[in-house]
N, C-alpha and C positions, 0 to 999 in steps of 0.2 A: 504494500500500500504506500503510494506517495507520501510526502508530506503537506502537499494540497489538502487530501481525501480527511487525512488526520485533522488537520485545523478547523476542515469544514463538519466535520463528527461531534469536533470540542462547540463549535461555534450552535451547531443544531442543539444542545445539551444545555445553552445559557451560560456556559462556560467561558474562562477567557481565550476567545480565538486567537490573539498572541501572545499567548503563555507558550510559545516555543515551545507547542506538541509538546510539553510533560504530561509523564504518563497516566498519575493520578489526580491532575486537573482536566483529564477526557474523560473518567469515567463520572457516571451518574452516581445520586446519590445510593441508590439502593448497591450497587458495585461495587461503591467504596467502607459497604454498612457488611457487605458478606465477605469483602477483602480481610477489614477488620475482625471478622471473627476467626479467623485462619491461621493470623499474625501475633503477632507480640512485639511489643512496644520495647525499644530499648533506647539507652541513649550513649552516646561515644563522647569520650572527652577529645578536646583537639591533639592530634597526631596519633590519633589510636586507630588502627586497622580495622575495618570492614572485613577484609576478605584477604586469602593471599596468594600470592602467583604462586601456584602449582600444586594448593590444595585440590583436592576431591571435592565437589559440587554436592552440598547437601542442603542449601536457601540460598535466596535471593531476598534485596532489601530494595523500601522506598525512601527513599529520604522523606521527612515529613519538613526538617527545617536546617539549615546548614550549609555545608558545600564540603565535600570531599574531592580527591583527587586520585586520579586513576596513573598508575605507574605500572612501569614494564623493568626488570632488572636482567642483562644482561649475564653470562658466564660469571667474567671477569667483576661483578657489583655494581655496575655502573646502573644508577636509575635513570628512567627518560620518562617526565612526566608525559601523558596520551594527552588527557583529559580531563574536563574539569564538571564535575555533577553536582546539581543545587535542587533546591526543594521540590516536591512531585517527580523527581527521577526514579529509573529502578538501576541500582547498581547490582554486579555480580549476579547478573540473570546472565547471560550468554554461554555460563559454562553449565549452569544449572539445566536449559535448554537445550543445549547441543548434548550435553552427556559425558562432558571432558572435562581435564584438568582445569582449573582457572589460569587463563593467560597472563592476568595483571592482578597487582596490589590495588585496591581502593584502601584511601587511610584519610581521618577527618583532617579540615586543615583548622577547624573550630570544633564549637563543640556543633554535634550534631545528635537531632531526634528524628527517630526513624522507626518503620517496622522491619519489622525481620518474619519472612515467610517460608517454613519449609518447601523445598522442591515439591514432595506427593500435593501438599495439601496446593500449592501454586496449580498445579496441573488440571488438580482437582476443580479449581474453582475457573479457569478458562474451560472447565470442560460444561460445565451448569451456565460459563454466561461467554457462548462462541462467539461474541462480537466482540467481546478484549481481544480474542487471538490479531485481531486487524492493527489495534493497538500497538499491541508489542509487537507486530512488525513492521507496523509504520517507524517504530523508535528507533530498530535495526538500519533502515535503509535510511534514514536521515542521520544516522552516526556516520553510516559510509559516507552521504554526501557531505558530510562536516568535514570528516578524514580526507575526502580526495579535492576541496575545496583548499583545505590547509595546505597540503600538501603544490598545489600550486602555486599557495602564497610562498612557500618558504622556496619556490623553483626561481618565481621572477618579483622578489620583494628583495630586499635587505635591509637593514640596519633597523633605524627607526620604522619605515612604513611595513616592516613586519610586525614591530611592533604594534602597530597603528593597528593595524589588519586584528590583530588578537584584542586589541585591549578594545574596539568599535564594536567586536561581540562582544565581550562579557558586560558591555555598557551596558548591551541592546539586551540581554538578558535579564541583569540586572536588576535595570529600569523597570521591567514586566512585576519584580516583585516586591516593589519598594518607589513609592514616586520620587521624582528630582525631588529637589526642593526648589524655590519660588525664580531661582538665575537661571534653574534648567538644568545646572550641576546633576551629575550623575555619581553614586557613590561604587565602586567596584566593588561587585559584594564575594565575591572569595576573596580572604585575604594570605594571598601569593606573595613569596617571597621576589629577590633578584633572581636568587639562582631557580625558582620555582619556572619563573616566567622563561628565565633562559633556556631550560633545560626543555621548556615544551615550544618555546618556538626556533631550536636547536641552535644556539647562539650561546655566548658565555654572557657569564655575567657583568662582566666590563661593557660588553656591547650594549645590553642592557642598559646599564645606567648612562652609556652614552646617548641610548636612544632616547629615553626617559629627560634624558637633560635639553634634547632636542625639542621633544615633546612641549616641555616648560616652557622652553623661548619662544616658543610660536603660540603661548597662551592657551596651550590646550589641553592639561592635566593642571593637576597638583598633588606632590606625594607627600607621605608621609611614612612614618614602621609600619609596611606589611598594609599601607590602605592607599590605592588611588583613586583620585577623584576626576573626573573627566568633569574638566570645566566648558567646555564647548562641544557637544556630541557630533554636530553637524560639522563641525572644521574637523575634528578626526578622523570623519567618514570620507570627509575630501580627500582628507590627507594620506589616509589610509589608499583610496582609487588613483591616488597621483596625482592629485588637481590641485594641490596650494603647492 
């Protein structure tokens, strides 16, 4: 299922049609009333693991409020942050789903609340309501086209306007879950380190702060520990496409 079909499913339900396809602002109430009985509520402190690359697949989770991050580790240790998951997402379902090892680390980057849904009963309950099954593959086929979107940015972007490119989504996400305030300012709501952002938009961290310092001179952030604020969303989107 596209992510047209998805928005327009959220949007028929009274739901926010840009809440960026999350998964538990598509479904109805009565779906989110039989999810909850399946589940169990937990909560993660910041840097604590969800799940871990190379366990056995025994649940899957929603985030209910937070932002965790999704890593991949290497032979040799090396982490490479993927991805970045915030509130109505489901982490750790693709390995649950396929039937294999988990590929990557999800670990909170704050504190995060969340359900935690075993596998049978997960199955169990797309099997009593077959119109989620559309759901979680809409979520699928819009991570691909995030990943193969990124992936283009990081072929014909550098320095700064990769930056641009990364920090213009998590605005645009952001924004969905929390209003600007009254300038329009946008607050980035994971809060990502240098080396966090470096290491997912494959860049070091020097480049980073130089992007970042670019950024500033052209009036269009403001950081501070671990928070950036997009002072101008529409100049980052420029900026981000190549137009300023």
């Amino acid at each position: 299922m596209s992510e047209h079909l998805l928005t327009r499913r959220t949007a028929a339900r009274g739901g926010p049609a840009g809440a960026g396809g999350a998964f538990w602002n598509a479904l109805d109430d009565a779906e989110r009333a039989a999810l909850r009985q399946v589940a169990r509520p937990r909560r993660y402190q910041p840097r604590a693991p969800l799940c871990y690359q190379g366990d056995d697949s025994d649940h899957l989770i929603i985030i209910e409020s937070g932002w965790a991050k999704v890593t991949s580790s290497s032979e040799d240790g090396h982490e490479v942050v993927l991805a970045v998951r915030g509130p109505g997402e489901l982490v750790c379902e693709s390995a649950v789903l396929g039937g294999r090892e988990r590929s990557a680390t999800v670990a909170a980057l704050g504190a995060v609340r969340a359900l935690v849904v075993p596998a049978p009963r997960f199955t169990g309950f797309l099997d009593a309501h077959p119109g989620v099954w559309m759901l979680v593959s809409g979520t699928f086929v819009r991570r691909l086209d995030d990943a193969g979107r990124r992936l283009q940015a990081h072929a014909s972007a550098q320095g700064a306007q990769r930056l641009a490119i990364l920090l213009a989504d998590l605005a645009e996400r952001s924004a969905r879950l929390a209003p600007a305030d009254p300038s329009g300012a946008v607050v980035i709501g994971p809060p990502l380190s240098q080396e966090e952002l470096g290491s997912w938009m494959d860049s070091s961290r020097e480049t980073v702060a130089r992007a970042l310092g670019t950024l500033r001179g052209a009036g269009l952030v403001r950081t501070g520990r671990r928070k950036i604020t997009i002072v101008d969303p529409a100049g980052l989107r420029a900026f981000a496409r190549g137009r300023l």
